[in-house]
N, C-alpha and C positions, 0 to 999 in steps of 0.2 A: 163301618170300616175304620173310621177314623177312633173312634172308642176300642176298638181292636188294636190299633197301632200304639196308641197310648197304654193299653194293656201291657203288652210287649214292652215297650219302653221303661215301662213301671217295673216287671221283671227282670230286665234288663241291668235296671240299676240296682235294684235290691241284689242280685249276683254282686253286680261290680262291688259296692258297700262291702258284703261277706268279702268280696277277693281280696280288700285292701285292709278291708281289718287283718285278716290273717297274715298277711304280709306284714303289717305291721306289727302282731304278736313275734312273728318268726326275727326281724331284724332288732326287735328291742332285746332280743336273749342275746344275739350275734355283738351288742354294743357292748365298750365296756361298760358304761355307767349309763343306765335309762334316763335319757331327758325326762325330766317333770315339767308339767303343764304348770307348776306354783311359777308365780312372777318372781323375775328378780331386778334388783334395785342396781344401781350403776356400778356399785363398787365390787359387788355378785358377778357380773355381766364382763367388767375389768377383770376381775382374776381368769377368769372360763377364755376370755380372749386372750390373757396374757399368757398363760398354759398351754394353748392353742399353737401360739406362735413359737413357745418354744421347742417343742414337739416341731413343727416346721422348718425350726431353725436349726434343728440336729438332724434332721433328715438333709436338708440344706449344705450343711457342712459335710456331711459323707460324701454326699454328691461334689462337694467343691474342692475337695479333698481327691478323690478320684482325677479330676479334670487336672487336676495341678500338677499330681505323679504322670499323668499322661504330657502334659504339655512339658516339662522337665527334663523327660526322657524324650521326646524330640529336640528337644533342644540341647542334647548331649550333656543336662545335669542331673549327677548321681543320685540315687534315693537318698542317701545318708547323708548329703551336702545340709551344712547346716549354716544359716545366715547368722553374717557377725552384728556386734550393734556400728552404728555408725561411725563414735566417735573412734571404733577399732578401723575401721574403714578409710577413714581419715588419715589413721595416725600410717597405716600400710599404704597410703598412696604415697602419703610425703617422704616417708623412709626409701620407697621405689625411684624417688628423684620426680616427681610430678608436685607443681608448686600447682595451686591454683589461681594463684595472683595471675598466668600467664593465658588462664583462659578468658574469654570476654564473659562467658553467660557465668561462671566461679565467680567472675569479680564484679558482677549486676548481683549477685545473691549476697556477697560477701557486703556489697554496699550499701542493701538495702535491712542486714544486719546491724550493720554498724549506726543506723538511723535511730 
């Protein structure tokens, strides 16, 4: 019985082997570029990860890009709102009559400036 069981088992795996090879042939067509079993040296292995990540990081931006139109638009700003640089920022608050000498945290920043 027990040489029977081991039989079985032996077939068993022999199946499983074929099933995962073929799996295997079917998803290396589905890949764009078949991994190779050759080693690669660190500077090989850096590019492949740094490719990686940027392929991530545009899929990343779409995604953050979407959350940001959405958060915008709850927050009642336009799609087309377009951000000033700072020192435009600046010069439209002072033109407005807002000094920032008159604020406490303006004049911690402005002081630690002037350092």
């Amino acid at each position: 019985m027990e040489k029977e069981t081991l039989e079985t088992i032996t077939q068993r795996l022999d199946r499983l082997e074929k099933t995962v090879a073929e799996l295997n042939q079917k998803l290396s067509s589905v890949v764009e570029k078949p991994v190779s079993d050759v080693p690669m040296g660190p500077e090989a292995r850096a590019k492949m990860r740094g490719a990686e990540a940027l392929r991530n990081n545009k899929k990343d931006a779409h995604i953050a890009e979407e959350v940001m139109d959405r958060l915008f638009e709850k927050m009642g700003i336009p799609p087309d709102f377009e951000l000033k640089p700072l020192k435009e920022v600046r010069k439209s608050m002072v033109e407005s009559g807002i000094r920032p000498e008159d604020n406490e945290f303006s004049r911690a920043i402005i002081a630690e400036r002037e350092k």
